[in-house]
N, C-alpha and C positions, 0 to 999 in steps of 0.2 A: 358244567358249572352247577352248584348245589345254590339251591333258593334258599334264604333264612329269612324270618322276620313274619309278618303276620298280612295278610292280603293272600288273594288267588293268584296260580302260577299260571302267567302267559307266555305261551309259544312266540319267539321271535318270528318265526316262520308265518305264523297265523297274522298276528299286528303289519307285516311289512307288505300280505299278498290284499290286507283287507286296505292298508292305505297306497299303495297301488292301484286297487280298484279307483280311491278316490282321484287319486292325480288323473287318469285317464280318465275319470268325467269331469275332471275341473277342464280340460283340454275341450272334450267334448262341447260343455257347456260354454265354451269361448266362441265357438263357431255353427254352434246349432241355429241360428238367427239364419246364416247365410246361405246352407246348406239344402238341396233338395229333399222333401220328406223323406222319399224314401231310402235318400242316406240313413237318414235320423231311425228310421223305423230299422234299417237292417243291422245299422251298431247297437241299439241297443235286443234286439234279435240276439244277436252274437254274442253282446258281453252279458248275455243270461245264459247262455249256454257255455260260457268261458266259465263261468261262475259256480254253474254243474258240473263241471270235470275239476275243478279244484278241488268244489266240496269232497267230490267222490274218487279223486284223485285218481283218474283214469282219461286217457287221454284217446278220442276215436279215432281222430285222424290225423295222419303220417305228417310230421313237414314236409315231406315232399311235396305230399296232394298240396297242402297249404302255400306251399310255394308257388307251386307249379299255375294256383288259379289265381294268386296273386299278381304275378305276371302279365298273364295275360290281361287282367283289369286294369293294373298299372297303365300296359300298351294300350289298351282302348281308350282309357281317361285320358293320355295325354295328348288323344287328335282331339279335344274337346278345347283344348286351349290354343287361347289368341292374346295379341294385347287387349284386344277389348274385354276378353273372358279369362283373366290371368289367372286371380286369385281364387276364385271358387272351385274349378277342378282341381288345383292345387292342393288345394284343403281337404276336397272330399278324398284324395289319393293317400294325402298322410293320416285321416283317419281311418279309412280301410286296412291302411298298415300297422296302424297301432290296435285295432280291432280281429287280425290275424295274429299278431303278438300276445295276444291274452288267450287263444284258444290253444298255443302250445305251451309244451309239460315247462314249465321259467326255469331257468338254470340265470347265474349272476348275470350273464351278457341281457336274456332276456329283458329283465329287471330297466338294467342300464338303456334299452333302446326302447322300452317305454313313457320310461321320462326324457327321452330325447324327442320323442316323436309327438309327447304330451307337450312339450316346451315350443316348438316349432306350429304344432297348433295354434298356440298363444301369441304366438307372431305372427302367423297367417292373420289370425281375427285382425291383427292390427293395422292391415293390406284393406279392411273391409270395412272398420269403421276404429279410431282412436278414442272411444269415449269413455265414458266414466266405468261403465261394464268394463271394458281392458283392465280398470286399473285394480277392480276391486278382483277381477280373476287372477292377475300377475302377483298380487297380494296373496295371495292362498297358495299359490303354486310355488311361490319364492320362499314361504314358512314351510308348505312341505316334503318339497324336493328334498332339503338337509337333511329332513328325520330320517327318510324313507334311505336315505344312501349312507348311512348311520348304521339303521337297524340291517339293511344289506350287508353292511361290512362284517357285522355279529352273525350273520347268516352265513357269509361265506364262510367263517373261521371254522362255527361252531354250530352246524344246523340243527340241531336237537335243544338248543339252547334255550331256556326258560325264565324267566322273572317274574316277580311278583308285579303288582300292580302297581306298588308304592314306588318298589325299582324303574320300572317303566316310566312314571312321571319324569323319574331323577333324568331318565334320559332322554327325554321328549326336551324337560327345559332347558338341558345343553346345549343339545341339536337345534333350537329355537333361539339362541344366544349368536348359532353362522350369520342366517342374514337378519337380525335385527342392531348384530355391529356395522353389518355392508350400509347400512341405512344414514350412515353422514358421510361416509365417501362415496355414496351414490347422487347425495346431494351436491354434494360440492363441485361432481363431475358434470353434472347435468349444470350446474349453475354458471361454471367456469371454461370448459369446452367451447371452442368458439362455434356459432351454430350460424346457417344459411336461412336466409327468407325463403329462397328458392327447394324443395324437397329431390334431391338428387333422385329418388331410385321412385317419384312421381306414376312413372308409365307401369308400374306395376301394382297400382293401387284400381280396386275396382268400380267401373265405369258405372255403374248403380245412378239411379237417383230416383229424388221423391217427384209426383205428381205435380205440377204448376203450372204457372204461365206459358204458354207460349206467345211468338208476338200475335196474333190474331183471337178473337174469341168468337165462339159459334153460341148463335141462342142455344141455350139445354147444357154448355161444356162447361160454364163453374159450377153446377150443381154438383159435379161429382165431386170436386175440390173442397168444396164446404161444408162435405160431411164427412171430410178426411180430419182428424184433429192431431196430428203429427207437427211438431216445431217447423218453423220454417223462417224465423228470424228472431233474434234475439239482441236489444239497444240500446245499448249502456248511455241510459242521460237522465236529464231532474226530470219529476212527474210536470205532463202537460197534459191542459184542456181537452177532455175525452173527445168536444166537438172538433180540436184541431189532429185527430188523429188519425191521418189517410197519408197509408206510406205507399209514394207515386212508381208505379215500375213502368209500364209500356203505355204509350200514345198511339191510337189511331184513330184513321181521318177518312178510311176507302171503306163503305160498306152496302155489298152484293145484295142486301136481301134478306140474309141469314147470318152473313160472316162481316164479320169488322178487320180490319188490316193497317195496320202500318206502313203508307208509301215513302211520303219525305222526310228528311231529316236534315236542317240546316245544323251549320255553327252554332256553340253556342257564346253568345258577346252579351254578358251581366249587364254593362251598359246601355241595354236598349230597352231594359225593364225596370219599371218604374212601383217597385213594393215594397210596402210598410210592413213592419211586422218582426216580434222579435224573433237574434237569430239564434239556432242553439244546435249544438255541438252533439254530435255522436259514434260512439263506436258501434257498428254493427256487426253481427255475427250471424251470415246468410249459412244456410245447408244448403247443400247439394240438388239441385231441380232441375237442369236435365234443361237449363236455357243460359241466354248470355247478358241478360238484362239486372243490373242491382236495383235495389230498392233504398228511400231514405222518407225520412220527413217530405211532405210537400209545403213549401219547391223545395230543393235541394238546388244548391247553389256554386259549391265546392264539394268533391270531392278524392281523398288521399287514397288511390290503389292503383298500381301497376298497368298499364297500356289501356288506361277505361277513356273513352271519349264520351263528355256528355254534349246532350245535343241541345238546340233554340227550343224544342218542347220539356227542359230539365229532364228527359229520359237519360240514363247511363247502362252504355255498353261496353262489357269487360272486352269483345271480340273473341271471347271463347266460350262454352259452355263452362255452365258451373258444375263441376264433377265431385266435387270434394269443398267441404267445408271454405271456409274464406273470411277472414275479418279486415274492415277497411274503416275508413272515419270519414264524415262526411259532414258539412254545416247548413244547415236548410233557413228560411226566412219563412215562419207560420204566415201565410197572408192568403185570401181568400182569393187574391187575383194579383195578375203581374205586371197590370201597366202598359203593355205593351204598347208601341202605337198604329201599326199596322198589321193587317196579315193578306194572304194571298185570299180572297174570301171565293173566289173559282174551286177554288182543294176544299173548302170547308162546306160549300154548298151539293158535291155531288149526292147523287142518288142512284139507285139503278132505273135506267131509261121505262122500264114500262112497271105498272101496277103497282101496289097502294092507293088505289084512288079512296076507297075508302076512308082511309088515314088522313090524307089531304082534306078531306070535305071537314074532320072532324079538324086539325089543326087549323085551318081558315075559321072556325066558328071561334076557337080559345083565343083567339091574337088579331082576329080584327080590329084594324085601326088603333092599333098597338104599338106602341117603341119594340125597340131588340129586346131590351131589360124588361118590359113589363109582358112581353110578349113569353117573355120563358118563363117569370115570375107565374103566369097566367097557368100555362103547361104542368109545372113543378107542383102548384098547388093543384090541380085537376088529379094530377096523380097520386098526389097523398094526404087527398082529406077523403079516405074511406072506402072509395068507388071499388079500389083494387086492393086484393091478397097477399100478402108477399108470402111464398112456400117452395120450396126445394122439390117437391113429388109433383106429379098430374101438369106438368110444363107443357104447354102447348107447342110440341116437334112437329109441324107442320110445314107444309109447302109459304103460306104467308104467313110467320109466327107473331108480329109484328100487328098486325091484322086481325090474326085469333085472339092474341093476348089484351089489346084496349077493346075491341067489340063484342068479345064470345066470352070468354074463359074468366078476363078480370082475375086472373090470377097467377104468379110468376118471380125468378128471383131476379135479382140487382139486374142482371144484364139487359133483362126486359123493362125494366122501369128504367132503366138508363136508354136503351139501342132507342124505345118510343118517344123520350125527351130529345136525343137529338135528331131523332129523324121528321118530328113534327118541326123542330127548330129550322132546319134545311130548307122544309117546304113553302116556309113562311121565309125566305129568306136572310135567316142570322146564323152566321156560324157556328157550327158547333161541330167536336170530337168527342170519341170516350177516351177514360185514363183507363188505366187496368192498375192494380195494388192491393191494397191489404187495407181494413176499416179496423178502428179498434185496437188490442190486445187487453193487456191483464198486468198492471205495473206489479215485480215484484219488489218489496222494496227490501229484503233479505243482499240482493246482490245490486239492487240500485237501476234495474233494465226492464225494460217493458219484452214480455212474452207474447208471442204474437204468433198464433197456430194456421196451417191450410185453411181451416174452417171461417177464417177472417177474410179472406176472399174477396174481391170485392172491386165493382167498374162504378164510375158516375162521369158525368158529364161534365165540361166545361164549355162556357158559351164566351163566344168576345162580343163585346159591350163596347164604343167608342169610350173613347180616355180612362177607359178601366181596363184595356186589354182582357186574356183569357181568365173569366167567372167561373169559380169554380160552383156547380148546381147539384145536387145530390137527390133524385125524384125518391131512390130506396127508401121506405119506414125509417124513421129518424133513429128506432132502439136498435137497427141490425146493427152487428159488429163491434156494438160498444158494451164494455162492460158492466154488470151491475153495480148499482152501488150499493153501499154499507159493507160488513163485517163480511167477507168471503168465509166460505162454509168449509166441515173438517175437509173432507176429499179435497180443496181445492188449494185448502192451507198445506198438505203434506206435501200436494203435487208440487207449491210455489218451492216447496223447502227439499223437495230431492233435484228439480231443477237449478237450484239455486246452486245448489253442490255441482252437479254438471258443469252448469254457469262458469262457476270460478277453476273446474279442471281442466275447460275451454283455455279461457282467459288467462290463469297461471301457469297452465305449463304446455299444451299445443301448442298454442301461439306465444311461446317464448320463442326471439326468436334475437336477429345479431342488437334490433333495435332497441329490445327489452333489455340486453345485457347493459346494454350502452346508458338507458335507462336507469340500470339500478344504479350502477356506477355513480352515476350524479348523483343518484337519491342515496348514495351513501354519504358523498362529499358533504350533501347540503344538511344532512343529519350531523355530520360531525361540526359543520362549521355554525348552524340553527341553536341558540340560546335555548330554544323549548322545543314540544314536539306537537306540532298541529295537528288532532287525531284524524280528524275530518280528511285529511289529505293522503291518507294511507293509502295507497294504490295495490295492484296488486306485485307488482316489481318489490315493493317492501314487505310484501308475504313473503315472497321467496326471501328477501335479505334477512328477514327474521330467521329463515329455517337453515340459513347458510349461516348463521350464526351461533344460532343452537347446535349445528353439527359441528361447529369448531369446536364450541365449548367438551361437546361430551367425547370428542376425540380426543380431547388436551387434558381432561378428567381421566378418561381411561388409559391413557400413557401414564400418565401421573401413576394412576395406580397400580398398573401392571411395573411403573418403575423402581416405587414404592416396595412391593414384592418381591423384585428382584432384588432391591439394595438388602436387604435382609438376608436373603437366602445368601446374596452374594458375600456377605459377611461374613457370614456363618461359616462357608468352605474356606474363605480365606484365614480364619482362626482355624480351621481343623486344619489346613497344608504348614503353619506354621508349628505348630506342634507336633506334627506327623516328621518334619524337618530335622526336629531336633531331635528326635528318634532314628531320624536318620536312613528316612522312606519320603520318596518326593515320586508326588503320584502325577502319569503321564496329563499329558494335553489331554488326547483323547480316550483314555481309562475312567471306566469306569469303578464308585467305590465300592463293590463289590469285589468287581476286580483286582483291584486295587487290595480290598484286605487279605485276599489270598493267599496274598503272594508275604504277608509277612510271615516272618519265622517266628517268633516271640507267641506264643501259642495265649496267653493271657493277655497283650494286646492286640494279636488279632481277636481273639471274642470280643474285644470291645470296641475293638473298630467296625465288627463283623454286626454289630449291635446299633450304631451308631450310623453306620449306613444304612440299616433297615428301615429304623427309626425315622430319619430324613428321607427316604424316599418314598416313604408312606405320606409322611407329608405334602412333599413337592409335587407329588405326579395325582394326589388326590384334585386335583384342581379346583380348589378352595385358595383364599386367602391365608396367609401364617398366622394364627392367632398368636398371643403373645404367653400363652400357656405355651404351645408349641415349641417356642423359642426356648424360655426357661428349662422347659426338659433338655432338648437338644444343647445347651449351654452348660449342665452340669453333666450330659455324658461326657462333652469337650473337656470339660474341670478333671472328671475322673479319668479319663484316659494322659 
């Protein structure tokens, strides 16, 4: 092919091996999160040295050698896998093979099993984590797989082939026209396919999880959690009182010395508690931690998720570890205490049988001749008017930590200002547990949910008070966990606003699910049969009905107009068969009008037919619309012939 027109002449061959590179690091960059470094260090090792034999177009070593060591890696990586370890050696297998792919000389197949191998990538990641990174990589990959198997086809025909740069555009925006039509029947499929709450092919997603609770806590073990600042729950409800903001996970009652523990766990019977307090609804959106305990408002009350038993301490256990993302809804009562009117107060008073005496001498001096309630009021304030630190480093890991931390050190986080309130509370005889949970978050109001990170962390105490039931007592610095006020600063504004975006790829389309369809369904009814439209009430089920509507529209648009087109063109042939008729040539089914003018004899109407076919198929196949110039020509060759 001869280049005309004004721009520099590009190598098809050049453009297709340099966005080939790109697809094989969009693949890359899918699954480098998950990956062993020295994966990461030896693909990209490779694809610089895949990159030097292209440039120099030499290739050192054999496919054979290449095979033959691929092989045997394949075999080795595949004793690496379990259900527990599915996805990762999986991953790391198809990028060593796509990374073998690039150091041979590419012939068309090449090509083809690099974007197979780039694509399969991008569905592994999705075995490792479904989040908003997925979506914006499958975005990139799905614009330029088309080009790439495009400019491929022009390569296979004609590999010396060349274009200008202008030309190049012309065919990049073609090729970018495949899947940005797939784009309303991808929607409409996703919208309309009936879908499972349940994930069928589940056991193949990676057993992973972030750092968190376990049911017990050891003096010195939330510190490490609290300077983790990774998500770890996200709460779609209206903004509440910063003081009321302690999301309740685990209760225990058993503590050794050093370790706090979870023994009993009764029923739970709502009827035996007696709390005021308003109640408020929410959706939660836990990650993945690597335990079986949910989290909600304290108390939580009710909760809507799959085989969860909550317990007489408002604890909730799903009975399996949380492996994988989860959204559930839950309705709490803010109340400071529940009413309760008995407990077993044997379970709430133990201790470990020897030492602490020190402790005890000082507990007897705060609560002498004290009620329950003034006696921990007494305690509560001892601890946080000044005497003590509160700091994450220099924790006293000690044999009696409990001990070093009120008498020596005076300095320690939550666990310690809480384990020392309930353990003076014991000694003086008043009940008392710790909660384990989360203080605080960050409301964003972009998506309407409070953000709530590891570093939110967070135990305090609860004491029972006769006819007040379990008090909830908090000894920690009153400012840990909660958020500052006033205007949140740049960094924390962009962070609320790419979370935000997460938020709602969480929310709209992971957890779409058979209930959400079910959902829109109504919210379609109630739109059609609704006088007006309540903006405030848009959820995210009418996100999607919007986009399922906009993808009608523009598939009913581009029928239209692709039909439009047609009726024209289709005109056109049918006035050239009728005049062709009467001349007394009736051109086949499957003939073409080239072929078709061939064959007449009439040596003055085939040039004009021979003309007229040219003419129209310049137009039709240019893939353009028919302008109505176009028309007018093609109409008075029809006249003159």
């Amino acid at each position: 092919m001869i280049t005309r027109g004004n721009g520099h002449a590009i190598s098809i061959g050049f453009a297709l091996n340099g966005l080939t590179y790109v697809a094989g690091l969009i693949g890359f960059l899918s699954v480098v999160r998950y990956i062993g470094i020295s994966f990461s260090i030896g693909f990209a090792m490779i694809l610089c040295v895949a990159f030097y034999f292209d440039y120099r177009k030499r290739y050192a070593v054999s496919r054979k050698v290449l095979n033959s060591a691929l092989a045997v890696f394949v075999a080795l990586n595949f004793l690496r896998i379990s259900l527990d370890n599915f996805a990762a050696p999986l991953v790391e297998t198809i990028l060593i093979l796509m990374a073998i792919k690039f150091l041979e000389e590419k012939e068309v197949r090449d090509y083809m099993q690099i974007y197979v191998l780039a694509t399969f990538l991008l569905a592994g990641s999705a075995l490792l984590s479904l989040d908003l990174q997925f979506l914006v990589n499958f975005s990139l990959l799905a614009l330029l797989l088309p080009l790439c198997i495009v400019l491929l086809t022009f390569h296979a025909q004609m590999g010396g082939m060349t274009l200008t740069d202008k030309q190049l555009m012309q065919v990049v925006s073609r090729a970018l026209l495949i899947p940005l039509f797939s784009i309303p029947v991808t929607v409409l499929m996703f919208a309309g396919l009936p879908r499972t709450g349940y994930p069928l092919l589940n056991f193949l997603n990676a057993r992973g999880s972030t750092a968190g609770f376990t049911d017990h806590v050891t003096l010195g073990d939330i510190s490490g959690i609290q300077e983790n600042s990774s998500v770890i729950l996200r709460v779609e409800t209206s903004p509440i009182d910063p003081q009321m903001l302690y999301w309740r996970g685990i209760v225990m009652d058993y503590f050794d010395g050093k370790t706090w523990r979870g023994v009993g766990r009764s029923e739970f019977n709502e009827g035996a508690f007696r709390m005021e307090g308003r109640r408020v609804a929410q959706t939660i959106y836990l990650e993945p931690y690597g335990n079986k305990y949910l989290f909600a408002l304290d108390r939580p009350v009710s909760l809507y998720y799959r085989d969860v038993r909550v317990s007489g301490d408002f604890t909730m256990n799903s009975g399996r570890d949380i492996d994988s993302r989860i959204r559930y809804n839950a309705v709490s009562v803010l109340s400071g205490y529940d009413g309760l009117m008995s407990v077993d107060r044997k379970n709430y008073l133990q201790l470990p049988a020897s030492g602490l005496e020190s402790v005890r001498l000082l507990a007897e001096k705060l609560t002498a001749g004290r009620s329950d309630e003034a006696a921990a009021l007494s305690i509560l304030h001892y601890l946080r008017d000044g005497r003590f630190r509160y700091s994450l480093s220099d924790l006293p890991v000690t044999s009696s930590p409990i001990e070093d931390f009120l008498l020596t050190y005076r300095t320690g986080n939550c666990e310690y200002f809480a384990s020392s309130m309930a353990v003076m509370l014991r000694m003086t005889g008043t009940p008392a547990r710790m909660v384990g949970g989360y203080r605080g978050g960050v409301y964003n109001p972009l998506g309407g949910y409070y953000l709530i990170t590891q570093n939110n962390a967070h135990v305090w105490v609860e004491v029972y008070i006769n006819k007040k039931g379990w008090v909830r007592m908090d000894p920690t610095p009153a400012a840990v966990g909660i958020a500052p006020g006033g205007q949140p600063g740049l960094a924390l504004k962009l962070r609320l606003m790419l979370d935000a975006m997460n938020y709602f790829w969480n929310s709209v389309v992971i957890s779409y699910d058979l209930n959400r369809q079910v959902s829109l369904i109504a919210e379609l009814k109630n739109a059609v049969r609704a006088p007006h439209v309540d903006m405030s009430a848009i959820t995210g089920s009418a996100v999607l009905l919007t986009l399922v509507v906009i993808s009608l529209a523009a598939i009913v648009i581009g029928n239209l107009r692709y039909a439009k087109r047609r009726s024209t063109e289709a005109r056109i042939i049918r006035r050239f068969a009728k005049i062709m008729k009467k001349h007394g040539y009736e051109r086949g089914a499957t003939e073409g009008l080239q072929e078709f003018a061939a064959r007449i004899e009439n040596p003055s109407l085939r040039e004009k037919v021979t003309v007229f076919a040219s003419e129209f198929e310049g137009v039709y196949y240019r893939d353009k619309a028919m302008t109505k110039s176009d028309q007018a020509g093609l109409m008075r060759m029809l006249d003159d012939i």
